[in-house]
C-alpha positions in Angstrom: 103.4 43.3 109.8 106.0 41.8 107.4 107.7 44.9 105.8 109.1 43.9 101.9 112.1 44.7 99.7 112.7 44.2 95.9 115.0 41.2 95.1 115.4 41.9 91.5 113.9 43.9 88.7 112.1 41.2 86.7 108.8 41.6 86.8 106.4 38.7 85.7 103.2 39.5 83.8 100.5 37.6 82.4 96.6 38.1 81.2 95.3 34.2 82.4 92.2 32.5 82.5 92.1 30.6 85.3 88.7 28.9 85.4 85.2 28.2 83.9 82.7 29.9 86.1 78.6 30.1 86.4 79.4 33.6 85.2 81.6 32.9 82.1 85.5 32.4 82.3 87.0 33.9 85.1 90.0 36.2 83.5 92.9 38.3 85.8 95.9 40.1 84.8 98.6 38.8 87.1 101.9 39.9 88.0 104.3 38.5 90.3 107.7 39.8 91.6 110.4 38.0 94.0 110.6 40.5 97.0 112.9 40.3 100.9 109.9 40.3 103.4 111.1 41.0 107.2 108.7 39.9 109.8 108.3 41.2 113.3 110.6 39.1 114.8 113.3 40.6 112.3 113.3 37.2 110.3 114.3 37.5 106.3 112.3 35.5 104.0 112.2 35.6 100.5 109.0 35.3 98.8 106.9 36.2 95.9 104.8 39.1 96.0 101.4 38.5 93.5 99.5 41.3 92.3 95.9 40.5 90.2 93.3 42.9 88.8 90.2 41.0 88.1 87.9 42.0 85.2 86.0 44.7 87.0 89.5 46.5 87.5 89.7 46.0 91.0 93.5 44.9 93.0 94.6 42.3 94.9 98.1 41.6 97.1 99.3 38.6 98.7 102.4 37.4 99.4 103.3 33.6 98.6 106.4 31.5 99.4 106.1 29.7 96.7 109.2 28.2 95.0 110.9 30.7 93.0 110.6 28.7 89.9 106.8 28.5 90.6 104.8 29.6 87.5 102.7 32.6 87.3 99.6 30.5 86.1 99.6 28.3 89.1 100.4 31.0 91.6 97.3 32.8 90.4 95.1 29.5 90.6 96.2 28.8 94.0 95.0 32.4 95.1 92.3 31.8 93.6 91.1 29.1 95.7 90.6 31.6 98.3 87.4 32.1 97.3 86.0 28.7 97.8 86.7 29.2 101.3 85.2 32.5 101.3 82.1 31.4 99.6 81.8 28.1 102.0 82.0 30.8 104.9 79.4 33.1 103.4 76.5 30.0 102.6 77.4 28.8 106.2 76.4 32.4 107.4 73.5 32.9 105.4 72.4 29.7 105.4 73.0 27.4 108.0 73.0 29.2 111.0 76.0 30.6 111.5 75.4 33.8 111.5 72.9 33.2 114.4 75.1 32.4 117.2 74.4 33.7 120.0 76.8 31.9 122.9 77.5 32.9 126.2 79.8 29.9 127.0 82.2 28.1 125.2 80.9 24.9 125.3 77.3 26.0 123.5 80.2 27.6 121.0 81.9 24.4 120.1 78.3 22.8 120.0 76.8 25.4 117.4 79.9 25.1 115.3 80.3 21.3 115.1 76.1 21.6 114.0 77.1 24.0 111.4 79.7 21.7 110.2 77.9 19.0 110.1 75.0 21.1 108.1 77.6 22.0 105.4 78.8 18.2 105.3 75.1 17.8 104.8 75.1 20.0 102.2 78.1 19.0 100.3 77.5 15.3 100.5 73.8 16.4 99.1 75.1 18.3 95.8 77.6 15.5 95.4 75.2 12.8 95.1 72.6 15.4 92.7 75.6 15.5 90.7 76.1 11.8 90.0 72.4 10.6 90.4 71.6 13.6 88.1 74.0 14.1 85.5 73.6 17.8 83.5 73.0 17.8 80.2 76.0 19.3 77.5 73.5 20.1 75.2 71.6 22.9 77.8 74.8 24.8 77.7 73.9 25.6 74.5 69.8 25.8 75.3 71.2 28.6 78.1 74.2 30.4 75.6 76.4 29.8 78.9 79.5 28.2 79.7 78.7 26.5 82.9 75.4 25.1 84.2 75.0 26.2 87.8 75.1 23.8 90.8 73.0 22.6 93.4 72.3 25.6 96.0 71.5 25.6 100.0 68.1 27.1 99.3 67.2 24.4 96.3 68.0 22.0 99.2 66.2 23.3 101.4 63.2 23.4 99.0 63.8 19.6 98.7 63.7 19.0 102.4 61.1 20.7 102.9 59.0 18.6 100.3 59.9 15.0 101.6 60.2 16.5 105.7 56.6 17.0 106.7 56.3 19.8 109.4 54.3 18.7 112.0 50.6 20.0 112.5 50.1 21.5 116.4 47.1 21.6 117.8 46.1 25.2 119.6 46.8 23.4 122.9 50.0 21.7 121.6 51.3 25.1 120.8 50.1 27.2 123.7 52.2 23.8 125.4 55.2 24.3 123.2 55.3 28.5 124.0 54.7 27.5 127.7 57.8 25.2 127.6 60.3 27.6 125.7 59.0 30.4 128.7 59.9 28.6 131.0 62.9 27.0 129.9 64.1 30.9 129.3 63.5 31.8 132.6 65.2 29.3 134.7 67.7 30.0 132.0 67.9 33.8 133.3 67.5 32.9 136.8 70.3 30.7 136.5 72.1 33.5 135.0 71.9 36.4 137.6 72.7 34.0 140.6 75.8 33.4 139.0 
């Protein structure tokens, strides 16, 4: 746990905008100070410690090792691509399966992760070509009263796959067949298990 020091007194403050969002402009009050951090291994860095309180009041800390001529504005914005990241996690959770696993080895693991992967590459690649095949119109900004039309989500593609995929249709022996098959396949699966 790196402990810090203060460098200097200057403190930098700034009220920014950083970014259009689905929700209206995304505003933080930022500070940033130059600070001594010591790590573990008793190494002395010097870095900037960032401090933002975004509009519902609430705190965040980071450390960055940013240059020290680094602007506030574009310390803040690289913070805040942190949440990209967070959100990609979150849809591949709720979403796509990743909040499913259930491995025993590390080989099913690697296998469930590189399926999720490709699932959000799906996904991506999807809302990518919505954008360009289906341009959004300036004027429903206006229709709406909002500053940023949403984007495609995972459910409204799922909606779409689901209308051009059709499920099949069992028969009540195809799926007495299909339950028969996952039974057994569980068993020799727990057998195999317990031997071991």
């Amino acid at each position: 746990m790196p402990v810090a020091s203060l460098v200097d007194e200057e403190v930098v403050s700034q009220a920014l905008q950083l970014r259009e969002g689905e929700r209206g402009t995304v505003e933080v009050t930022g500070w940033a100070r130059r600070v001594w951090t010591i790590m573990d291994d008793w190494e002395v860095r010097e870095e900037w410690l960032v401090v933002h309180r975004l509009s519902e009041g609430k705190m965040r800390y980071s450390l960055s090792n940013a240059p020290a001529d680094a602007p506030l504005k574009v310390m803040m914005q690289w913070r805040g691509q942190r949440y990209f990241v967070e959100r990609t996690f979150q849809d591949e959770k709720s979403q796509m399966g990743w909040g499913e696993l259930v491995a025993q080895k590390y080989r099913a693991w690697m296998h469930h992760a590189a399926l999720a992967a490709l699932a959000l590459y799906f996904v991506m690649r999807v809302r990518r070509q919505w954008a360009e095949k289906y341009p959004r119109s300036e004027g429903l900004k206006e229709v709406f009263g909002i500053a940023k039309l949403p984007a495609l989500s995972v459910a409204n593609i799922r909606e779409l796959l689901a209308a051009v995929l059709p499920l099949q249709r069992f028969t009540p022996e195809q799926a007495v067949g299909v339950v028969i098959g996952h039974l057994e396949n569980r068993a020799r699966s727990t057998g195999s298990r317990c031997r071991k």
